[in-house]
N, C-alpha and C positions, 0 to 999 in steps of 0.2 A: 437523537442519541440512542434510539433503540434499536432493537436488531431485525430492522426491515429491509429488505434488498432493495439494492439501488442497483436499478439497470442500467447499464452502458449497449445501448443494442446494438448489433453490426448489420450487416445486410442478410436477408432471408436468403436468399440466393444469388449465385456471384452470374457475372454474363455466361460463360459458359453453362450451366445449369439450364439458365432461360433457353439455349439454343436446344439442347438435346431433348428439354421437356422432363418431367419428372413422371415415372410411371413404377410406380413399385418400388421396391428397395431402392438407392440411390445403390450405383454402378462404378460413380464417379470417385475414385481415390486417392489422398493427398502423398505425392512420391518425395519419401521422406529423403531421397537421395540427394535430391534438385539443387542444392545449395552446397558450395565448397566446404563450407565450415558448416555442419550443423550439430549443436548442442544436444546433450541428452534433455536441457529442459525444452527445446524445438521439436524435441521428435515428439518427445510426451504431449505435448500442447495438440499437435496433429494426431495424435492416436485419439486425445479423450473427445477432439472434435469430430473425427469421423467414428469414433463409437456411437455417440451421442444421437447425427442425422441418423444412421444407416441402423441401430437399434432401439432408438427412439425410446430413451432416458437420460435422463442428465448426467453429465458428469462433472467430479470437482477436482481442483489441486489440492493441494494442501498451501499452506499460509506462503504466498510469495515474496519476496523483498525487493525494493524499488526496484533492482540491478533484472531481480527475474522476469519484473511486470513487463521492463524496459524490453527482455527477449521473447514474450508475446507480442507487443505492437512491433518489433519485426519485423512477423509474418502472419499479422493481421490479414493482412489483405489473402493472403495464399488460403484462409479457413475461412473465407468471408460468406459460404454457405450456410453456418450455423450461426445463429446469433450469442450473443455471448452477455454478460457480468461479471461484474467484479461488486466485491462487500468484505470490508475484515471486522465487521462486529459494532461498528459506530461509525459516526460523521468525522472525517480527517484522519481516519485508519491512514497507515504510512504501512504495513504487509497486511495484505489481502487475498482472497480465495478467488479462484479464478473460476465459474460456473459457463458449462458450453448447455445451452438449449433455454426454451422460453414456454410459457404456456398456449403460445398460439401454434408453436411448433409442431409441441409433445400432446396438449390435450389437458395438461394439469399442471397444477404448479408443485413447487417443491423446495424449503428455505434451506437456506445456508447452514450449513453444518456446524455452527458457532456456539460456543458456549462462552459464559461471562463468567468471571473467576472472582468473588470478594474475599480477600486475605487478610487478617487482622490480627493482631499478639493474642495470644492468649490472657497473658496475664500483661494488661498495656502500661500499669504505673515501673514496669522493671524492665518494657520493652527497648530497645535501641534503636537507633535511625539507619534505615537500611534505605540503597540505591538499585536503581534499576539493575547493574551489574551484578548486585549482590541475588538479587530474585530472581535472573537470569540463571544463575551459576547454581541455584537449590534446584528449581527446576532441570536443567543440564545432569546434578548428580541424581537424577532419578531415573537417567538411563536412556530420556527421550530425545529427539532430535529436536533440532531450532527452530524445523518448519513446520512443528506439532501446536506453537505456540505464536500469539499473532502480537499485537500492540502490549505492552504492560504500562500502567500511568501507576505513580506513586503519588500518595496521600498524608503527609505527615508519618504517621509509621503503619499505614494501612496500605495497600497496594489493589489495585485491579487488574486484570489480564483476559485476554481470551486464548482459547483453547480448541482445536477438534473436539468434536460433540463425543464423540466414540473415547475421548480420554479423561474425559471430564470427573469419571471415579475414579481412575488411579490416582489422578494426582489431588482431588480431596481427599484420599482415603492414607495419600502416602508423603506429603507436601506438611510435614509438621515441625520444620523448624528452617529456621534463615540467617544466616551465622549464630547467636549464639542466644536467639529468640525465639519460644514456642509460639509456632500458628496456627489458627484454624482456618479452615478455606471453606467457603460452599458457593454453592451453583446463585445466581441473582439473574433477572430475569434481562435487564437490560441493568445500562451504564450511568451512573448515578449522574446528573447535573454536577456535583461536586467536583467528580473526577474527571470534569472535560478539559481540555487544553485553553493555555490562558494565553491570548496575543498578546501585544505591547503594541499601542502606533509609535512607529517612530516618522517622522521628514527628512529629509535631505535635498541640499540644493548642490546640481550636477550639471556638467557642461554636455554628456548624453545620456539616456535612456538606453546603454546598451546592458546587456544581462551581466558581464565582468566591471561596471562600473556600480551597482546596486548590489552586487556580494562584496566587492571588495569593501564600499562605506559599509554594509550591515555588519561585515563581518569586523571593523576594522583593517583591511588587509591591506598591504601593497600590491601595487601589479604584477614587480616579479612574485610574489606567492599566491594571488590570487590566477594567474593565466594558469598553471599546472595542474590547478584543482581541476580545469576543462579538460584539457588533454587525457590527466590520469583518469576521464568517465566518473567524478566525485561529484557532480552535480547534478541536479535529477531536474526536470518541469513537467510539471502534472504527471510527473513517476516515469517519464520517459527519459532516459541520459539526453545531455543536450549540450554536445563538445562545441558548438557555435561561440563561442565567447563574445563575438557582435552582435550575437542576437540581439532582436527588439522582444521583451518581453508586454504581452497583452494583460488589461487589467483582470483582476482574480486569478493569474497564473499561479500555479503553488510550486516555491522553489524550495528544494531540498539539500544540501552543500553535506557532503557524508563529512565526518566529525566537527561541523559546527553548530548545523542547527537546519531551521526550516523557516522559510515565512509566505506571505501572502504578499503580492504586487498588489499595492490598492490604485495606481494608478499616478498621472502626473494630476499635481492638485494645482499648481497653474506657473507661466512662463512669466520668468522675471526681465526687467526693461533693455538686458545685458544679453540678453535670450540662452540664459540659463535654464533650468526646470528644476523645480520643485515637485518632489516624488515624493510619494508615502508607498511603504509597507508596514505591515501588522505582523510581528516577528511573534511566533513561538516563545514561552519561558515558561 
């Protein structure tokens, strides 16, 4: 639960690299035209990775959202010359910073630009119950954008949140009230046990183990409303969009469904005499 980077590493150097040999500056450049459709977060992703090899210091995004992480793996492969991480401030971050370079690269290491946010009433016997929405929207009217600010977990009428390191004083200095309750906010070092994510195990007995048949029981859903959620790109696996609706999901996959929720594939726990299966996930609440 603390704020250690956790690396995702890609490949040191793609084939191409290998053939030419590396002698000096890297020569080799990622052409950001290649692709019919490319995004301004595609082209960024390629500028901060060939910054990174070719001036040999790290570079970072700002706080991504499943939809953005999804437009990195992409064109993972087209920047597979630098190695890469991802971290958004704890274990089961759901937006994360996206860091290009390593220390066997660069020569030194260098942490994640994260800060941890504890927010608490001032005066707590007169405080009110406030929602993530709500601490969304005080931070919003302080001028900042959405991708300045990364996970927020609420705590009875306490809240935690991460943040850019580089904003970490405005918004303690300026972050003092949340509809219509005074806060104080300051810096903590890491994310308290208290405020980490609570599963639920649930079971369920299914005639497949396809990825549109474990959202639609976790979610409740029918089919015709569960298939569209693939289609419209609302459902994420391990942060990646995953319009497959037959897919086979793998155990510990983390499924994400944008306005329902999130959970963990614990896997099939065993096959009934009718050769149905018995499935558990550990859902998000």
């Amino acid at each position: 639960m603390c704020l250690h980077q956790k690396e995702k590493s890609g490949k040191t150097l793609d084939s191409q690299n290998k053939r030419a040999g590396r002698t000096g500056i890297l020569d080799i450049r990622v052409r950001l035209g290649k692709e019919d459709v490319m995004t301004d977060n595609k082209r960024r992703f390629k500028e901060l990775a060939n910054t990174c090899y070719q001036k040999g210091y790290y570079t970072f995004t700002q706080f991504l959202s499943p939809a953005e992480i999804d437009e990195f793996f992409q064109i993972r492969n087209e920047i597979s010359f630098v190695e890469y991480s991802m971290f958004g401030g704890c274990e089961d971050a759901e937006r994360q910073i996206l860091r290009f370079g390593c220390e066997d690269l660069l020569g030194y290491a260098e942490e994640f630009p994260i800060s941890c946010i504890y927010c608490r009433p001032a005066a707590p016997k007169f405080a009110e119950t406030v929602g993530h929405r709500d601490i969304l929207g005080a931070l919003m009217n302080l001028g900042i954008e959405r991708n300045v600010i990364g996970d927020i977990r609420v705590k009875d009428k306490e809240c935690y949140f991460f943040c850019l390191k580089n904003m970490k004083e405005y918004i303690c200095g300026n972050l003092t009230k949340i509809r219509h309750t005074n806060v104080v906010c300051i810096e903590i070092d890491e994310l308290p046990q208290v405020a980490a994510p609570v599963r639920k195990r649930e079971e369920y007995i299914l005639s497949s183990v396809r990825c549109d048949a474990l959202v639609a029981k976790a979610y409740r859903l029918s089919r015709g409303k569960c298939i569209p959620l693939f289609q419209e790109k609302k459902v994420f696996v391990n942060s990646g969009q995953f319009v497959n609706n037959s897919g086979i999901l793998k155990e510990g996959d983390v499924v994400s469904v944008r306005g329902y929720g999130k959970f963990v594939y614990a896997g099939v726990v065993r096959e009934t005499k009718k050769g149905r299966f018995t499935v558990a996930i550990e859902k998000y609440v």
